[in-house]
C-alpha positions in Angstrom: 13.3 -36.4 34.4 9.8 -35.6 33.1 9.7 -32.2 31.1 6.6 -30.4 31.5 4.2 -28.9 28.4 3.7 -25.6 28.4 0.7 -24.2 27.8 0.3 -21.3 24.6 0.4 -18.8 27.3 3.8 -19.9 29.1 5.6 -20.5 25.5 7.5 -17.7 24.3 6.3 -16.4 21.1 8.6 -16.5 18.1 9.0 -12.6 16.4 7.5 -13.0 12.6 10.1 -11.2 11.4 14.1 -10.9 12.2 15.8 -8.2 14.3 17.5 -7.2 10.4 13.6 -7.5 8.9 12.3 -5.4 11.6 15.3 -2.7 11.2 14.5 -2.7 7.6 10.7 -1.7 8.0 12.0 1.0 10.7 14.1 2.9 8.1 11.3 2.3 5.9 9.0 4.2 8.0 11.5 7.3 8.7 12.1 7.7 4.6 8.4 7.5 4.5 8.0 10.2 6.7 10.7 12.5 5.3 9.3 12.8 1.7 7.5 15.9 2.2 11.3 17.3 2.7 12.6 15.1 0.2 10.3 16.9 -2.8 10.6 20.2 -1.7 12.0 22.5 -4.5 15.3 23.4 -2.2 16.1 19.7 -1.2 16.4 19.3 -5.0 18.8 21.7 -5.9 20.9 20.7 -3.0 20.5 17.0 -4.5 21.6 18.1 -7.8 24.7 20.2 -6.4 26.1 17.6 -4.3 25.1 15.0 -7.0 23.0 12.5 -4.2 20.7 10.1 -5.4 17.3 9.6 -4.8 17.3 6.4 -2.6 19.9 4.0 -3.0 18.4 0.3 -2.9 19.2 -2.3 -0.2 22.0 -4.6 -2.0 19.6 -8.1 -0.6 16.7 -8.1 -2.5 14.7 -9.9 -0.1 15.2 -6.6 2.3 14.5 -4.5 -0.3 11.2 -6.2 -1.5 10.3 -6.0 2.3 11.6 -1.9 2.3 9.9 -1.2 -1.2 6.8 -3.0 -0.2 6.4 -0.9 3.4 6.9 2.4 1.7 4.4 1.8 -0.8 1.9 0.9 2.0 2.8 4.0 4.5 3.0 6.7 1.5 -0.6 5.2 0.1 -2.4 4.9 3.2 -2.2 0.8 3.4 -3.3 0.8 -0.5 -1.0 -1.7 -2.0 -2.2 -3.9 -4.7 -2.3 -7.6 -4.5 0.7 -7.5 -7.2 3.0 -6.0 -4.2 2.0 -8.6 -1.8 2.9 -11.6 -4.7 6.8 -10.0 -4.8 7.0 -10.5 -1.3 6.1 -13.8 -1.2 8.1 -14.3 -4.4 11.1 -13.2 -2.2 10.4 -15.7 0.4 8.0 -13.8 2.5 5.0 -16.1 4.2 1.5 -15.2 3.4 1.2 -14.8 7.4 3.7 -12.6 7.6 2.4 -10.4 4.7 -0.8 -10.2 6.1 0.7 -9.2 9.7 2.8 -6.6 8.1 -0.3 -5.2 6.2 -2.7 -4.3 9.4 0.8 -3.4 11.1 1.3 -0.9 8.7 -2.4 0.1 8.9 -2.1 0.4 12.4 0.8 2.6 12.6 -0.9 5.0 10.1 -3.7 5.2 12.5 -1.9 6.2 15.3 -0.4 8.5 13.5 
């Protein structure tokens, strides 16, 4: 039996990032959007009282470069320095997939 080629249209693109990658950057942008409560004088005290802690870090470092690295981004407005993108790829990240989570990012803050 002959298999057939598909063309680029009829192949099934591959996600650039796993479904665990892709839940990480999803938490990432719900902390980012809670930090206005987060500093707020009475979220504090509470803090203190109960004795939380500020943000526990993922326990895979990979994750938590990709986490650390997507809150810095949403919280500047895309403004991350060349220095965050190099621990990402030090982590394992490609420079494709940097560079697609960077205008991602800068998307989402658009349509904000």
């Amino acid at each position: 039996m002959t298999q057939l080629a598909l063309s680029p249209t009829q192949q099934q693109a591959q996600p650039i990032f796993s479904r665990i990658e892709q839940r990480v950057l999803d938490i990432a942008w719900r902390d980012s959007r809670r930090v206005p409560l987060l500093s707020q004088p009475a979220f504090r005290k509470l803090r203190r009282l109960f004795g939380l802690p500020e943000q526990l870090p993922l326990a895979d470092r990979r994750l938590e470069a990709l986490r650390s690295y997507a809150l810095r981004a949403l919280r500047c407005a895309g403004l991350v320095s060349s220095s965050d993108e190099e621990v990402l790829i030090a982590n394992g990240y490609s420079y494709e997939q940097v560079t697609t989570l960077r205008i991602a990012l800068k998307v989402r803050q658009v349509a904000q």
